[in-house]
Backbone bond lengths (Angstrom), bond angles and torsions (degrees), N, CA, C in turn:
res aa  C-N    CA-C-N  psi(-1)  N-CA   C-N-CA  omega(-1)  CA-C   N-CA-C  phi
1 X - - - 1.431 - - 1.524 107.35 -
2 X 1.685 114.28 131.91 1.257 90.92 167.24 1.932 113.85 -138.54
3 X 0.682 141.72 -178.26 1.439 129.76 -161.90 1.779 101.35 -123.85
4 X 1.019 107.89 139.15 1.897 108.65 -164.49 1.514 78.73 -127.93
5 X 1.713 115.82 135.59 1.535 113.28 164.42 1.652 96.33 -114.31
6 X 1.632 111.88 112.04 1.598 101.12 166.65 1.818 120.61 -79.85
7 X 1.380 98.08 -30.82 2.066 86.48 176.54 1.681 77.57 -146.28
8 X 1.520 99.36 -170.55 1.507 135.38 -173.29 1.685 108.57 -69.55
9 X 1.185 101.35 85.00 1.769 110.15 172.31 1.544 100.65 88.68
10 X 2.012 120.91 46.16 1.024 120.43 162.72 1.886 98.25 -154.30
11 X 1.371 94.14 142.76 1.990 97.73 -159.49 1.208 91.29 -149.79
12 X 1.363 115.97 144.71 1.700 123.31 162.42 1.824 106.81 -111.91
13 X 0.794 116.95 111.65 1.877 117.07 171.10 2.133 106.67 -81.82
14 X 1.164 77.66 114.67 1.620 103.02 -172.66 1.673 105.58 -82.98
15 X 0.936 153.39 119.88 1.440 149.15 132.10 1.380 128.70 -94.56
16 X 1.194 125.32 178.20 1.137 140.78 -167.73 1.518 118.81 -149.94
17 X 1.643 110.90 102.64 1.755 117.13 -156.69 1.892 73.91 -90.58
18 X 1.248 125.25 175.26 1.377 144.79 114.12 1.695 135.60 -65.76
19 X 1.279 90.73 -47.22 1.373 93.29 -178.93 1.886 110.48 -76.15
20 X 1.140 106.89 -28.14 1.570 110.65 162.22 1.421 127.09 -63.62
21 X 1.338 98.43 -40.05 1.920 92.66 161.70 1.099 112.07 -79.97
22 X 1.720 141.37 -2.33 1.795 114.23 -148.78 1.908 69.78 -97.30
23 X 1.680 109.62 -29.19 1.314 106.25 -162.94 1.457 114.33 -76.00
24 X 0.897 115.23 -22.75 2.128 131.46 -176.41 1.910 92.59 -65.22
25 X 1.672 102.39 -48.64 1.853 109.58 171.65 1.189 127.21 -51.05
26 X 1.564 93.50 -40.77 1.472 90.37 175.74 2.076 128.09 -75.16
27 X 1.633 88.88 -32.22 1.526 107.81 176.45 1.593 100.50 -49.34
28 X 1.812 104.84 -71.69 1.487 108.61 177.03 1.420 127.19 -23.78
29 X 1.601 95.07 -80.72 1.663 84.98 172.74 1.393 145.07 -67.38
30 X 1.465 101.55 8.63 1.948 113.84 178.00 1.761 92.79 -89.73
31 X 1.659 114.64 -33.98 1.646 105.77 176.88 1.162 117.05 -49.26
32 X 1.513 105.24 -78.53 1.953 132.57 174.24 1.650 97.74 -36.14
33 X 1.308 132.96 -41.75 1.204 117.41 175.71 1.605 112.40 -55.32
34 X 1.132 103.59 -64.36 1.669 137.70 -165.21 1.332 76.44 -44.74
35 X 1.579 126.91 -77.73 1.897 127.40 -151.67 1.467 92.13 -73.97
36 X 1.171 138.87 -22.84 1.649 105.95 177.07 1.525 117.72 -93.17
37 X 1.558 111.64 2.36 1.208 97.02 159.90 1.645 124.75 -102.34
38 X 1.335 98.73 7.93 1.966 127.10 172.87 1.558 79.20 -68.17
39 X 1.395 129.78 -81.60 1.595 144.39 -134.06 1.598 98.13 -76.17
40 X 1.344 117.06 -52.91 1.433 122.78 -147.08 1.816 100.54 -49.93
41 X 0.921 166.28 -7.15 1.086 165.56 -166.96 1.892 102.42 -125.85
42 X 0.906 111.36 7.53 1.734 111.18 -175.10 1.188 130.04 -74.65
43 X 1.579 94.94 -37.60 1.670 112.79 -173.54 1.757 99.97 -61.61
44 X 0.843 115.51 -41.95 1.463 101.05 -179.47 1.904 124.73 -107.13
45 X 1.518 95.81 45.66 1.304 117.26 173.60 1.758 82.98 -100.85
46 X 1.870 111.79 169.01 0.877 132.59 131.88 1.185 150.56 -0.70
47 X 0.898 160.67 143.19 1.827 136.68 164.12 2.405 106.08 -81.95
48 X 1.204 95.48 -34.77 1.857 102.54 162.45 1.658 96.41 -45.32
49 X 1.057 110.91 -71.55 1.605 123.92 -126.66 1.810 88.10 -94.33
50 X 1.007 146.73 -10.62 1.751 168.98 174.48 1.497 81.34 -76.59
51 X 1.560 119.30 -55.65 1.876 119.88 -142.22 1.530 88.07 -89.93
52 X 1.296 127.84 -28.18 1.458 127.53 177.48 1.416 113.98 -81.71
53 X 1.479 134.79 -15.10 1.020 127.29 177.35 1.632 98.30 -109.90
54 X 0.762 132.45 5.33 1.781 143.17 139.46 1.081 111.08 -57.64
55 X 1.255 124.61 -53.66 1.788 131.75 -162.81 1.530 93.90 -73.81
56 X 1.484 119.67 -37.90 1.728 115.41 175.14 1.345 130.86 -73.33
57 X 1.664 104.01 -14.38 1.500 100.85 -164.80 1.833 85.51 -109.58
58 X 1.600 118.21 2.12 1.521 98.11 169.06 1.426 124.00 -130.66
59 X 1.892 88.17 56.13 1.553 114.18 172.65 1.423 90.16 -120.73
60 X 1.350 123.54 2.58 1.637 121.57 -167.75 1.709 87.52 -97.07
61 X 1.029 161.30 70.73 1.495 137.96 162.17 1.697 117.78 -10.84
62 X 1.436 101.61 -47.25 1.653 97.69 -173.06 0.957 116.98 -77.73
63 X 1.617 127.78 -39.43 1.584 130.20 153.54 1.120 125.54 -58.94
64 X 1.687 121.32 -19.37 1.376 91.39 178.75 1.155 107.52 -108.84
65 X 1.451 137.20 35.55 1.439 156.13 153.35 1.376 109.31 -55.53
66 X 1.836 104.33 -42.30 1.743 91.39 -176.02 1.235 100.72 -122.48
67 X 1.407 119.96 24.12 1.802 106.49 157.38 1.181 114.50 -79.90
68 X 0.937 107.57 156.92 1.626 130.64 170.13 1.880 124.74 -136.08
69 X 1.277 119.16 117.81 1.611 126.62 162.49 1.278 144.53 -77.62
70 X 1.481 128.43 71.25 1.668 133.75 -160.15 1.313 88.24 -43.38
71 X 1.822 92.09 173.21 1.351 99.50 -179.90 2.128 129.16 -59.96
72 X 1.310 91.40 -26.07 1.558 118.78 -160.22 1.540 89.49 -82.62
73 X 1.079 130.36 -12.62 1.903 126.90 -163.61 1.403 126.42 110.89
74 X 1.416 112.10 -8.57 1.438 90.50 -151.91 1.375 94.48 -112.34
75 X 1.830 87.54 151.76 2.122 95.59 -178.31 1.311 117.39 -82.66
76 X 1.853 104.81 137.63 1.378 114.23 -169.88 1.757 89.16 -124.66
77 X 1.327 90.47 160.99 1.102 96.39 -179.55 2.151 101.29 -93.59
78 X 1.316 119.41 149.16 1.274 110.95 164.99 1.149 143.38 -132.17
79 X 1.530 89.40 108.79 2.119 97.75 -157.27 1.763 98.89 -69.19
């Protein structure tokens, strides 16, 4: 635990669960799984049909946390 003071009579108390990160790990990598098997077939879609399965994976908040778009179009995943 540790105690952060940002101004005069205002503090944030910081901790650190384990079992909250092993579980945040597990969330993560069930997403990045989930979106690279959304993407893995993409590269050889279209640049339309790439921009439409974009428009689906960024109604997901949690998936589209770790997508990512190179410059050229194509979906990456982003660790």
């Amino acid at each position: 635990m540790k105690e952060v003071r940002i101004a005069e009579g205002e503090r944030f108390v910081i901790c650190f669960s384990p079992e909250a990160a092993e579980r945040d790990a597990a969330v993560r990598a069930h997403l990045v799984a989930q979106l690279d098997e959304m993407i893995s077939a993409s590269d050889r879609l279209d640049a339309t049909k790439r921009a439409e399965l974009r428009g689906v994976i960024s109604t997901k908040p949690g998936l589209n946390r770790y997508l990512r778009v190179t410059p050229g179009g194509l979906l990456r995943i982003d660790k």
